[in-house]
C-alpha positions, 0 to 999 in steps of 0.5 A: 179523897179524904178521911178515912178512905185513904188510910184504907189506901194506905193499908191496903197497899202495905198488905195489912188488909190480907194479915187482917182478913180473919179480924175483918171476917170477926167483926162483920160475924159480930154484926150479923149475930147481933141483927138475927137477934134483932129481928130474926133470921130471915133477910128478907124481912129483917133489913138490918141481917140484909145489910150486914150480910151486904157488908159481909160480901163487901169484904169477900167473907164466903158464903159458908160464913155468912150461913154459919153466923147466921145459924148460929144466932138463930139456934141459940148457940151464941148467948153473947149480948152485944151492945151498940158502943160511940165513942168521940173525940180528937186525934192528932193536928185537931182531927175528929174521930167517931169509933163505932163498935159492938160490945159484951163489956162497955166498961172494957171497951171504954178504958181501951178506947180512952186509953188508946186515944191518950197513947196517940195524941188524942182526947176522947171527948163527950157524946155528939161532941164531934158528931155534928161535924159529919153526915150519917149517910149510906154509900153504895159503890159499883165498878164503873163497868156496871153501868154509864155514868147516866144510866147509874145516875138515873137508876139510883136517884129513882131508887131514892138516893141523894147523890150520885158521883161516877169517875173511869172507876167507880159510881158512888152513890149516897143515900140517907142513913133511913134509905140505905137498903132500899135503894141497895136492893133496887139496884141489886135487881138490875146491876147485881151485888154492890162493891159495898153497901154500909152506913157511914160517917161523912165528913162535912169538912175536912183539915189537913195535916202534916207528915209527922200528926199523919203518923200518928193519927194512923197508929191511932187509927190503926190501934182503935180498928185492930180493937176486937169491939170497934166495927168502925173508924170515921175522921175528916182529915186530909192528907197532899198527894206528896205525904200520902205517897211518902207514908205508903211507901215507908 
């Protein structure tokens, strides 16, 4: 397992992902808002308002929610603009970081992001300075219980997808960033709501870093996600199995 995830991991066995539910629930809110205004209320002819309220289900946001962002932006109730934010850079032990977000205020979010990389040990660096280091890609997850290992194979690579990778847990499977809610919704029709469907950063290599440049690579990371105007966080390090034990339990 490599970048990002495991931080996620590591956070969720802290239990820091039940004290951020409400941030979490904000964040999938602000992209829901920001697709009805895109392309109107009705998921079924705007892709972008399926996928995000795909992501929504994803992180256990109810139903009730869901409904209300959506009224909300369809009847004019929230008037914010929000615009499409990337930032670059470097973190600690060399890692690269892309931090997506939805902002009102890109001046605002610029000086939080640069200021927060300064703090932890990183450099925030031009547009696509990082970015050819990773592969924009959907990624589409299912229990492992949905479905064989064959089965899923076969069933996603008809709906279009690029890869499919199962284990005794999980099927996970890629498509291209174009293709991602066209497969998600033809394997809906057979094997119901994925576990998560979102577009994602990629990693194409991956470095590894020590105990003491993981500490801080994880406040970083940590201070850029708890940002109200940061959707995501994407890096390609590395961590051995021993460090990652030592640093969940401390």
């Amino acid at each position: 397992m490599a970048g990002h995830s495991q931080f996620k991991n590591i956070m969720h066995r802290k239990g820091a992902q039940d004290k951020k539910r409400a941030k979490v629930f904000s964040k999938a809110t602000k992209e829901i808002i920001v697709a009805v205004k895109e392309g109107g209320p009705d998921p079924t002819g705007n892709s972008r308002l399926r996928g995000a309220i795909a992501a929504a289900r994803g992180v256990n946001m109810p139903k009730d929610n869901i409904d209300r962002a959506i009224k909300k932006a369809a009847g004019g109730d929230d008037d914010t603009n929000y615009t499409e934010v990337r930032y670059e850079g470097y973190g600690p032990g060399g890692v690269a970081l892309i931090v997506d977000g939805l902002t009102d205020n890109k001046n605002r979010t610029a000086s939080d992001v640069r200021s927060t990389f300064s703090k932890y040990g990183g450099s925030l660096g031009e547009a696509n300075s990082v970015a050819f280091q990773f592969d924009h890609v959907g990624e589409i997850v299912y229990t492992a219980d949905k479905a064989s290992a064959d089965d899923m194979f076969e069933a996603a690579l008809e709906a279009g997808a690029e890869d499919v990778q199962s284990d005794e847990t999980t099927h996970v499977i890629t498509t291209s960033f174009a293709d991602l809610n066209v497969v998600r919704e033809v394997l809906e029709k057979t094997y119901g709501d994925a576990q998560r469907a979102e577009l994602l950063w990629r990693p194409q290599n991956t470095i590894t870093i020590d105990e003491k440049k993981a500490e801080s690579l994880f406040k970083l990371i940590e201070i850029l996600e708890d940002n109200d105007d940061v959707q995501s966080v994407s890096a390609n390090f590395e961590i051995d199995d021993s460090v990652l034990e030592k640093l969940s339990n401390t």
